[in-house]
SERO-4910 file (N, C-alpha, C, O; in steps of 0.05 Angstrom, whole numbers):
BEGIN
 pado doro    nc1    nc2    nc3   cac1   cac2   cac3    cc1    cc2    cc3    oc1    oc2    oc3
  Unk    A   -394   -402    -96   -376   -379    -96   -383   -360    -73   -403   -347    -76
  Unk    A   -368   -357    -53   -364   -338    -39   -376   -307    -40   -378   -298    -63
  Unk    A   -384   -290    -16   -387   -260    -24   -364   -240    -34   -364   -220    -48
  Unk    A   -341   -258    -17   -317   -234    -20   -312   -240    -56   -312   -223    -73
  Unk    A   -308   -271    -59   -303   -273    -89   -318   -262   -120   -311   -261   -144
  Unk    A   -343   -256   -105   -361   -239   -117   -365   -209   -135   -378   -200   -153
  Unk    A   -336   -202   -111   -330   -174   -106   -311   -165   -126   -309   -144   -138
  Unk    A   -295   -188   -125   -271   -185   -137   -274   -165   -162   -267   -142   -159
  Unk    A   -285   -174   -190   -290   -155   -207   -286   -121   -197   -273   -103   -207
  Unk    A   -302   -123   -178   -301    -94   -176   -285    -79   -156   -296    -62   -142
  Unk    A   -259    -83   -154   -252    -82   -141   -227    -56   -156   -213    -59   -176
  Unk    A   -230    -34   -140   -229     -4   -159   -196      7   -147   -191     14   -124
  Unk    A   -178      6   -169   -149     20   -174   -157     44   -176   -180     53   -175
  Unk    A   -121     64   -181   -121     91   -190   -103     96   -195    -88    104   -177
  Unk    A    -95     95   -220    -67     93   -232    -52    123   -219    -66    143   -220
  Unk    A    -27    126   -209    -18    148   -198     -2    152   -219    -15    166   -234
  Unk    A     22    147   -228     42    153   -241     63    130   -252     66    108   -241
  Unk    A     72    135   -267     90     98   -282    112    111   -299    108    133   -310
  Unk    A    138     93   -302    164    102   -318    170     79   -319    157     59   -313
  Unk    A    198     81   -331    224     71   -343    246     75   -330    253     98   -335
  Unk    A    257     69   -319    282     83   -298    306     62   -292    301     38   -293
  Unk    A    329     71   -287    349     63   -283    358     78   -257    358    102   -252
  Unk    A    367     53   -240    370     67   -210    391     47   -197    394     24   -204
  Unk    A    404     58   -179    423     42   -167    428     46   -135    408     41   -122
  Unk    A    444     51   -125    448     44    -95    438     68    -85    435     64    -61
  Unk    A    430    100    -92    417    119    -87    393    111    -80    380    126    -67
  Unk    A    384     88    -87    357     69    -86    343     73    -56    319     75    -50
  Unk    A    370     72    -37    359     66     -9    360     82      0    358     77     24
  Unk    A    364    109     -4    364    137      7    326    140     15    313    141     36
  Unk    A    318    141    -12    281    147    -12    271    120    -19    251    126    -33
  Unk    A    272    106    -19    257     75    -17    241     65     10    226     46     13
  Unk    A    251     86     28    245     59     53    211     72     56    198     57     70
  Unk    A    197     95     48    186    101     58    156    103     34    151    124     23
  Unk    A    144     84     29    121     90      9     91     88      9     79     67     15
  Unk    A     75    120     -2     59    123      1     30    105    -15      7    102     -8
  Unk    A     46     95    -39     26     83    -51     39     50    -56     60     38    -57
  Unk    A     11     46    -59     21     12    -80     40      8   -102     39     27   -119
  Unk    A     56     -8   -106     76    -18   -129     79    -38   -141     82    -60   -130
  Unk    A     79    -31   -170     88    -57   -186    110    -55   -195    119    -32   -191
  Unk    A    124    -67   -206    159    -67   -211    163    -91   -232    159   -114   -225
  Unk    A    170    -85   -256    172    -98   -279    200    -95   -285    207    -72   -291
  Unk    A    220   -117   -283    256   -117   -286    270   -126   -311    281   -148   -314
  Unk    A    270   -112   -322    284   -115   -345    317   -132   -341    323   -154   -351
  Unk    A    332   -115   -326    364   -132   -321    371   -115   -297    360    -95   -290
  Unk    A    388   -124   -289    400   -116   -257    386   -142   -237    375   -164   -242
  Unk    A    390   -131   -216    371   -145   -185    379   -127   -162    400   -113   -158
  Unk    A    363   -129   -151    359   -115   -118    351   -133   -105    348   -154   -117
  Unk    A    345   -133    -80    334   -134    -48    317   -116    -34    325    -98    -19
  Unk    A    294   -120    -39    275   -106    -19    265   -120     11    244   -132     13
  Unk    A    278   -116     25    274   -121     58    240   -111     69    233    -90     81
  Unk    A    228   -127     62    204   -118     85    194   -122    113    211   -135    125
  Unk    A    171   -115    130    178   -123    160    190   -146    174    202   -147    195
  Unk    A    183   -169    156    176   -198    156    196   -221    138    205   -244    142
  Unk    A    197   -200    117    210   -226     90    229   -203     71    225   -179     72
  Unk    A    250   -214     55    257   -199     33    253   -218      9    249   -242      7
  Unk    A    256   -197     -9    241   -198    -31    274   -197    -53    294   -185    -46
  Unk    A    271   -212    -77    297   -213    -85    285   -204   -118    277   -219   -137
  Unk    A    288   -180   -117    289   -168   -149    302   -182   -171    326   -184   -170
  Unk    A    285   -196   -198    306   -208   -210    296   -199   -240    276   -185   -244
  Unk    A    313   -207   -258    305   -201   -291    281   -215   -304    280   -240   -303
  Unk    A    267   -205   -314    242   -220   -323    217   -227   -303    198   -240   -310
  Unk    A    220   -216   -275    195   -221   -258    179   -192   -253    189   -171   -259
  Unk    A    158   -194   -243    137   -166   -234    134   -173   -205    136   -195   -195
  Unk    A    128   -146   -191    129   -148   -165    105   -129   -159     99   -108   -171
  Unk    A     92   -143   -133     77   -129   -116     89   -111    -89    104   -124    -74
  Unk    A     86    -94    -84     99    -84    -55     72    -67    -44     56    -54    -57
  Unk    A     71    -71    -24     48    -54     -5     58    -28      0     82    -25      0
  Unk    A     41     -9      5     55      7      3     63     16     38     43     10     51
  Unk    A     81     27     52     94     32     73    104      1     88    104     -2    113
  Unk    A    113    -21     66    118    -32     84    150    -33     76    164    -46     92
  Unk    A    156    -28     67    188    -26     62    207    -18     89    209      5     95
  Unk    A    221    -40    105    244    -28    112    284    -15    102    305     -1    107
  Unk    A    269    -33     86    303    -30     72    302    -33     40    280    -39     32
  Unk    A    323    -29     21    326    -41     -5    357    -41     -3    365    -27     15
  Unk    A    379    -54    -18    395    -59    -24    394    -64    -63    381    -80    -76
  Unk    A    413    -44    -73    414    -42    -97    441    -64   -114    463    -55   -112
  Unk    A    439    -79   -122    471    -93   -130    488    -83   -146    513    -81   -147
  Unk    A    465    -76   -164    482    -62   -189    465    -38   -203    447    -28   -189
  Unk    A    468    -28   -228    448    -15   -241    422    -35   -248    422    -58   -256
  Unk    A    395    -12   -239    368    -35   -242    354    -14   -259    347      9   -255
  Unk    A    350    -39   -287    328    -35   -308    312    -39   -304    307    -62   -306
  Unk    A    286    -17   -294    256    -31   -289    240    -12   -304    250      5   -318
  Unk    A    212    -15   -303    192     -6   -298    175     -3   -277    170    -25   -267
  Unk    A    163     15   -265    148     19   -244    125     24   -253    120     22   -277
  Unk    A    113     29   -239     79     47   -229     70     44   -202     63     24   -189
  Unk    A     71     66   -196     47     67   -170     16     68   -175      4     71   -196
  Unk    A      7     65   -153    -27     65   -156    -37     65   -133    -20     62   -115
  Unk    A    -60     69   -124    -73     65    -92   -101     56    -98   -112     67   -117
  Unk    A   -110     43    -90   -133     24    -82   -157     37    -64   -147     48    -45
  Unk    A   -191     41    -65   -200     46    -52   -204     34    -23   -190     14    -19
  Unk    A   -222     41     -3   -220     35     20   -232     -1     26   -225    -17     43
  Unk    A   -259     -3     -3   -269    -26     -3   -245    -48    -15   -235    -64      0
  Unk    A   -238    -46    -39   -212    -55    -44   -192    -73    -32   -182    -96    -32
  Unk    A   -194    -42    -18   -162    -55      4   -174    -68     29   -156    -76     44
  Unk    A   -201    -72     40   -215    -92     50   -216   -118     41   -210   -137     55
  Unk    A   -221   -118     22   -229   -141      5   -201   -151      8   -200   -171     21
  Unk    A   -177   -142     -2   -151   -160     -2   -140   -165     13   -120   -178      8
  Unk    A   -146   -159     46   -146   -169     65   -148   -187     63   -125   -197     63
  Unk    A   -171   -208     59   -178   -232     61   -169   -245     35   -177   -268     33
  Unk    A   -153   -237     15   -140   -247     -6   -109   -264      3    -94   -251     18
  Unk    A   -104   -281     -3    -77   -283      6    -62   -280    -34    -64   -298    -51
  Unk    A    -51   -256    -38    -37   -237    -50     -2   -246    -52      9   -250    -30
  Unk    A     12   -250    -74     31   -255    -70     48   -233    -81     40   -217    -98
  Unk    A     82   -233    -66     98   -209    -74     98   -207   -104     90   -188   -117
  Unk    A    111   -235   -114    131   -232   -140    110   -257   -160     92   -270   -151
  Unk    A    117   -257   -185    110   -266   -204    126   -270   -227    135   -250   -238
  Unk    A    131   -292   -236    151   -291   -265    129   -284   -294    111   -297   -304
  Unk    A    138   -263   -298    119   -252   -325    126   -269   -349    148   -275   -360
  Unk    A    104   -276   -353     97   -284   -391    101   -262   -400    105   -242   -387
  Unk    A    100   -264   -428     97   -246   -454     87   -225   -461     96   -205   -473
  Unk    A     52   -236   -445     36   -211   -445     40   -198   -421     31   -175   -419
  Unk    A     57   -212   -396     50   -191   -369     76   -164   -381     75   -141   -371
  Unk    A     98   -172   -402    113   -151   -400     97   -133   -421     92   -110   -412
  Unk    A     91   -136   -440     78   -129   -464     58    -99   -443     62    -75   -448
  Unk    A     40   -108   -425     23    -98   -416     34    -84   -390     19    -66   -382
  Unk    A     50    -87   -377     72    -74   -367     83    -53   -384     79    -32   -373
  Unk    A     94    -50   -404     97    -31   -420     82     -7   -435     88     15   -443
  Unk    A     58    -26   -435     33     -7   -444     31      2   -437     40     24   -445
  Unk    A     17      0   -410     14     14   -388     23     41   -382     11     62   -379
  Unk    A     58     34   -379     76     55   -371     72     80   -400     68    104   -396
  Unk    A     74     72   -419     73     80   -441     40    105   -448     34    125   -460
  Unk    A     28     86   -433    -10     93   -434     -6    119   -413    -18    140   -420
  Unk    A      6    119   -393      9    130   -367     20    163   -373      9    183   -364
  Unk    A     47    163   -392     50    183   -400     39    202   -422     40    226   -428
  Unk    A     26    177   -432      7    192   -456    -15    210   -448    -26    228   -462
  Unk    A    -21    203   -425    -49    215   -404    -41    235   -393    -59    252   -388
  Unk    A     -8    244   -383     -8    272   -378    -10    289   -398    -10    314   -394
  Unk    A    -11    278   -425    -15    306   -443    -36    307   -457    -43    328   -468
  Unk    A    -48    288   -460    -77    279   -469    -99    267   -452   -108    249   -466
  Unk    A   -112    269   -430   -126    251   -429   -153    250   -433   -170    269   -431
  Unk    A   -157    228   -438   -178    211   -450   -197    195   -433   -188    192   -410
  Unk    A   -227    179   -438   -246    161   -424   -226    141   -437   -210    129   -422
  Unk    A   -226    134   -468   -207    112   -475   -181    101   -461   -171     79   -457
  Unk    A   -175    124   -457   -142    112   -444   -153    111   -425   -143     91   -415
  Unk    A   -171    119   -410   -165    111   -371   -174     87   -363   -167     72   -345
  Unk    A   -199     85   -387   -208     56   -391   -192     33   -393   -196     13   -380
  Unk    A   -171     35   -410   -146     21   -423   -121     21   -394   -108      0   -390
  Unk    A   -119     41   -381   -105     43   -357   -109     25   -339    -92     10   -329
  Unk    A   -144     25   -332   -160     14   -306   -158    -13   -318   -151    -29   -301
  Unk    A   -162    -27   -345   -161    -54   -342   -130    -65   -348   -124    -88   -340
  Unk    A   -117    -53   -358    -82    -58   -350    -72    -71   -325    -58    -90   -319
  Unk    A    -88    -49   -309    -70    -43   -284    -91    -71   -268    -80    -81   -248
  Unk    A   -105    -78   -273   -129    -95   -258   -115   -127   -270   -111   -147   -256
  Unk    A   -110   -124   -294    -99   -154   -306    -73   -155   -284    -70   -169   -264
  Unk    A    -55   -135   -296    -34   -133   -271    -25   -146   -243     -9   -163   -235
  Unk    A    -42   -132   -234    -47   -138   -211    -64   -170   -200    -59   -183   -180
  Unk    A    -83   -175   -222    -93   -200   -221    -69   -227   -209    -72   -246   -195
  Unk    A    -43   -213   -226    -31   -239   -227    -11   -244   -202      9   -260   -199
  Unk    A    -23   -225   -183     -8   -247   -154    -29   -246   -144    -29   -236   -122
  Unk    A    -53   -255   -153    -80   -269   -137    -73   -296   -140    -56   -297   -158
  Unk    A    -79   -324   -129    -78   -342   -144    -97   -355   -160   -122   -351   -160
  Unk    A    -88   -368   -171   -114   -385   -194   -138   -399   -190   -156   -407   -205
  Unk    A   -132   -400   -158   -156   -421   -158   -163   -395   -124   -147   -389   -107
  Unk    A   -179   -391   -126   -176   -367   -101   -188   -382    -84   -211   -390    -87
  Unk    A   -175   -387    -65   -188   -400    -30   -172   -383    -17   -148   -377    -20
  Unk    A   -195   -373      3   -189   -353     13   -185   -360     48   -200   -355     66
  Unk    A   -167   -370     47   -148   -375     71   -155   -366    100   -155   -379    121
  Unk    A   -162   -333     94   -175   -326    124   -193   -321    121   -200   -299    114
  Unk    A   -210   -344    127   -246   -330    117   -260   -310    135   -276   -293    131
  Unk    A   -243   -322    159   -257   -307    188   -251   -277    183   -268   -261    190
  Unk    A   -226   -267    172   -219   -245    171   -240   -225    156   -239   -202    164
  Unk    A   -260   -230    136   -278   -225    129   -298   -214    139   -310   -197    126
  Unk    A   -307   -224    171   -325   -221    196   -326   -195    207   -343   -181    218
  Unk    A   -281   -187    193   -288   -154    209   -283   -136    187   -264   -120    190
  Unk    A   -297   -136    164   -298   -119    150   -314    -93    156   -306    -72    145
  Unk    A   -335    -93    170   -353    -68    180   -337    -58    201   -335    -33    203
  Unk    A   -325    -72    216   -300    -62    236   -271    -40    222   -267    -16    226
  Unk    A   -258    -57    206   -240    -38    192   -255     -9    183   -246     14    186
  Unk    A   -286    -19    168   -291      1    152   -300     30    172   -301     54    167
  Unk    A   -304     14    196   -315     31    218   -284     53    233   -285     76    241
  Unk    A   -264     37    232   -239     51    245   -228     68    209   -214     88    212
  Unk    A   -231     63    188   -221     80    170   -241    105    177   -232    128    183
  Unk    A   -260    101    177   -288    129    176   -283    144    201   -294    165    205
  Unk    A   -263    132    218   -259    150    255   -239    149    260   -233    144    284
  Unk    A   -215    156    234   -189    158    251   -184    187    262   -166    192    279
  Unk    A   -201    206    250   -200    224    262   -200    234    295   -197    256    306
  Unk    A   -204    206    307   -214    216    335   -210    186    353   -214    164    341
  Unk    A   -202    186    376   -206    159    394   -223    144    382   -241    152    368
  Unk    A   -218    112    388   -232     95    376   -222     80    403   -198     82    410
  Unk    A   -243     64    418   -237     43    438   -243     18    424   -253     12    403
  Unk    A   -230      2    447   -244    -39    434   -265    -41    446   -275    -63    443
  Unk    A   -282    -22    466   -312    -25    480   -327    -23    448   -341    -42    442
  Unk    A   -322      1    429   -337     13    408   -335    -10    389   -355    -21    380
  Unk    A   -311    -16    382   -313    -37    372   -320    -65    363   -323    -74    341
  Unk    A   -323    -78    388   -330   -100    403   -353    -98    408   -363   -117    420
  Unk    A   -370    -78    402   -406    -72    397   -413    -77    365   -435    -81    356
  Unk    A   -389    -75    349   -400    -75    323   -408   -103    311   -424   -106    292
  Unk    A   -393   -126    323   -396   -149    320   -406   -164    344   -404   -189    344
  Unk    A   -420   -150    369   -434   -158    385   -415   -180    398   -420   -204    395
  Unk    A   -391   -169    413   -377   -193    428   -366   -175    448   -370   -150    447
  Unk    A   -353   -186    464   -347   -183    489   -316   -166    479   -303   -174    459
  Unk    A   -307   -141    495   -281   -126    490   -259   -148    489   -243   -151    470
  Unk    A   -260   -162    510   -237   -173    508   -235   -197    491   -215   -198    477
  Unk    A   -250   -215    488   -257   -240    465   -254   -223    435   -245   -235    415
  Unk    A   -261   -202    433   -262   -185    419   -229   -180    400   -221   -187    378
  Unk    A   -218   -165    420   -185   -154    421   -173   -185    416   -163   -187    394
  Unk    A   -173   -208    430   -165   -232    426   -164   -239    400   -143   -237    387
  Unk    A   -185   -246    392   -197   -253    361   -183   -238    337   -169   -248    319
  Unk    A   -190   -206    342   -172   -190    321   -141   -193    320   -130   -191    298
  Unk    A   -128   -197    340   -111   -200    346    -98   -232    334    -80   -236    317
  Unk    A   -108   -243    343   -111   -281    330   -112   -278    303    -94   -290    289
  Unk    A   -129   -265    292   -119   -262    250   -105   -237    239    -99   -234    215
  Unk    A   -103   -219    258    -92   -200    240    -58   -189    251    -45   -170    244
  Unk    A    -51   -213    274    -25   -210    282    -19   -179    300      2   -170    309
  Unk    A    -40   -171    300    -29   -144    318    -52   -149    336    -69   -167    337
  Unk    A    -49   -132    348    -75   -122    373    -94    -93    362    -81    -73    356
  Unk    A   -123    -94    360   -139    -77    349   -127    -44    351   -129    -29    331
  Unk    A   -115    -34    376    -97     -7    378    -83      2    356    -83     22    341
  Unk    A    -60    -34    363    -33    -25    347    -43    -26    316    -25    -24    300
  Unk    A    -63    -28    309    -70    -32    275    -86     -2    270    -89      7    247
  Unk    A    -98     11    296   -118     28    283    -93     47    293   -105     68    295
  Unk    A    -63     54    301    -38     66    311    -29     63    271    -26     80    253
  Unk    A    -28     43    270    -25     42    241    -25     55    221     -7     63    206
  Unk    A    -54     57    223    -73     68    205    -75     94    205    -84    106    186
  Unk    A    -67    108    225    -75    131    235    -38    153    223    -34    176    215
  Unk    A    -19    126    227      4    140    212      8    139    177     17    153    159
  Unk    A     -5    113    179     -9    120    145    -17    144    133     -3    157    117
  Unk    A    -43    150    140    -59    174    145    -53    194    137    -61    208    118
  Unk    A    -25    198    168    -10    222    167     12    214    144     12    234    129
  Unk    A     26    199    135     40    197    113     32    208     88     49    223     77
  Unk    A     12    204     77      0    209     50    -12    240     53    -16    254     32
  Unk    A    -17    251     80    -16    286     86      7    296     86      8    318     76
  Unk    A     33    285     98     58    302    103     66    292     73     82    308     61
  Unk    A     60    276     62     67    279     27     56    300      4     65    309    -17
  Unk    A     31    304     20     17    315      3     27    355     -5     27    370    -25
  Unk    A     38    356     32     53    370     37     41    404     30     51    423     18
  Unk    A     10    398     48     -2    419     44    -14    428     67    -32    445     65
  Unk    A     -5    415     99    -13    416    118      9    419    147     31    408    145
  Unk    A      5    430    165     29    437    180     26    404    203      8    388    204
  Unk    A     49    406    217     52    379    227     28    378    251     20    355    255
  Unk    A     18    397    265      5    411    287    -29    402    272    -45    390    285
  Unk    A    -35    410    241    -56    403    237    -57    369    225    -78    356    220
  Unk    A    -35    362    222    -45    334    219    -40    310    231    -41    287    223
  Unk    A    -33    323    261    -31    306    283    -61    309    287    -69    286    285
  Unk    A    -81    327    292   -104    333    304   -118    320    277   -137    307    286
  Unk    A   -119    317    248   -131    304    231   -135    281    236   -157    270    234
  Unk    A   -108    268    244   -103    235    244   -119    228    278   -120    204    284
  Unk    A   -126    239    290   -140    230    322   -116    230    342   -118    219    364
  Unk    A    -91    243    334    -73    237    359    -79    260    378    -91    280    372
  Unk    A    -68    254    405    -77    275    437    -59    295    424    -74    313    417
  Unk    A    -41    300    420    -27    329    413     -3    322    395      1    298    390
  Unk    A     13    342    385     36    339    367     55    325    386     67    307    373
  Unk    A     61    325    405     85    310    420     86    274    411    101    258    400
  Unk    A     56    274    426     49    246    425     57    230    384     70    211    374
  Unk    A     39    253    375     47    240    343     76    242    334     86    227    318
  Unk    A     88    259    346    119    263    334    135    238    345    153    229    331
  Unk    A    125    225    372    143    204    384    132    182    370    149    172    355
  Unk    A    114    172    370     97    144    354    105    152    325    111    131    313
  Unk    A    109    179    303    114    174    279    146    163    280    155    146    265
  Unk    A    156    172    295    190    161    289    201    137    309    224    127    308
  Unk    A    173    129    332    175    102    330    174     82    310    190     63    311
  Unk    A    156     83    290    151     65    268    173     76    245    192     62    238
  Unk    A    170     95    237    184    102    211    213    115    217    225    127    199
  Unk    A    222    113    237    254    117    238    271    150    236    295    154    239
  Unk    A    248    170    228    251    205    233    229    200    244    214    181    250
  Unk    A    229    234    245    207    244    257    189    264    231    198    269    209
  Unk    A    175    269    237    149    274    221    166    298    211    182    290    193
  Unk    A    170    329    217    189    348    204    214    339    200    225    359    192
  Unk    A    228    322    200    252    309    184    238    298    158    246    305    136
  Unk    A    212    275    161    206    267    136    194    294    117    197    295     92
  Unk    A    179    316    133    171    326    110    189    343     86    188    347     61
  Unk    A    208    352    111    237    366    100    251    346     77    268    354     61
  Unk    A    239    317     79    256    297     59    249    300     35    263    305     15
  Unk    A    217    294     40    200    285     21    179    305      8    179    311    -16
  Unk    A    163    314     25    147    333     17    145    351     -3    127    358    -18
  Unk    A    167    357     -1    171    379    -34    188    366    -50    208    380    -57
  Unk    A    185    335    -62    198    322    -78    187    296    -78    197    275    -72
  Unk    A    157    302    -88    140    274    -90    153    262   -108    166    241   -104
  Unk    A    151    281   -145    160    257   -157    186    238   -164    188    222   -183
  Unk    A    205    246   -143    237    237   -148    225    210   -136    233    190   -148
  Unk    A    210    206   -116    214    171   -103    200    151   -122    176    149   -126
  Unk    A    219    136   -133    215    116   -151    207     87   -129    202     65   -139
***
């Protein structure tokens, strides 16, 4: 057995918020843009979730994984009976599932709806009570949950991807500030450019455009938070000045950073 597989057990959620909801083509107004992880439990209806790469076909009786900011699009067909919950993952975590190959969708058994419901059910009980019991009862919900787009027999497909775990963990701890592929390419003792190659070879981007990434996610989950001006969380996230971050945020995400906060920011909990 593997180190990463090792890990797995402990590998630490945080339940954010969960409902019951009925939603329809308003769907794609605030959908395209999300801060946390998602599961999606469908009672009746179907949708289309468009992501960078693949869409995803919402149907009755399945659960769904979605990452969170990778949504470009959704398309609603009709009225959709679901269940949700968000959650976010720590930094080791979401290392670790890197090297997981993780699937979107899942057709639920008995117990995945049963515990799907709990959950949601457990979730609101905790804003007016909470408890060590319930969070306990939350954290292993949400962990079975989630278990079930791991697969069954876990081979872990990119093993090499594993190699740059001290690397990621090194560009999460310094997004505050420039990060070169010289700094990098010292952490695993290889050459800049064999270096940039390699990362690039398993993780489909180039080492920049991932730590460019990371650095807007960043700023996403601050201009949500919606307690910081755009000026201080350009200089939080390591960008050269507000210009520079205003043009790269609405390269990727389609506004600009004061358009999204004017969207979103003072209306966390409407985005389902």
């Amino acid at each position: 057995m593997s180190d990463t597989i090792k890990k797995i057990p402990n590998l630490k959620f945080n339940v954010i918020n969960g409902e019951h909801a009925l939603i329809d083509s308003a769907w794609s107004r605030f959908a395209t843009i999300f801060p946390y992880s998602r599961l999606y439990y469908i009672v009746s209806g179907n949708a289309t979730i468009y992501l960078k790469n693949k869409s995803i076909e919402l149907k009755a009786g399945n659960i769904y994984y979605i990452p969170p900011y990778s949504i470009s699009n959704v398309v609603c067909h009709n009225v959709l009976d679901h269940y949700w919950i968000h959650f976010n993952m720590d930094l080791t975590t979401e290392q670790e599932l890197n090297c997981l190959p993780v699937v979107n969708s899942v057709e639920a058994n008995n117990f995945d709806k049963e515990a799907f419901i709990q959950l949601v059910d457990l979730i609101d009980r905790s804003h007016k009570n909470e408890s060590v019991a319930e969070y306990l009862a939350q954290d292993s919900l949400l962990k079975y949950l989630f278990s079930r787009f791991l697969p069954h027999r876990t081979v872990i497909h990119t093993v090499t991807e594993s190699k740059f775990l001290p690397v990621l963990a090194y560009i999460d701890e310094n997004l505050g500030r420039k990060i070169t592929n010289e700094e990098l390419s010292k952490i695993m003792f290889l050459n800049p450019t064999y270096f940039s190659n390699s990362f690039s070879s398993n993780f489909g981007i180039s080492p920049q455009q991932y730590i460019l990434q990371k650095k807007l996610n960043k700023a996403i989950n601050l201009l949500y938070e919606n307690e910081k001006s755009i000026k201080e969380i350009a200089f939080l996230c390591g960008f050269e000045n507000e210009s520079y971050f205003n043009r790269q945020f609405k390269k990727i995400y389609g506004i600009p950073p004061g358009k999204f906060l004017k969207r979103f920011g003072s209306n966390r909990t409407s985005i389902k």
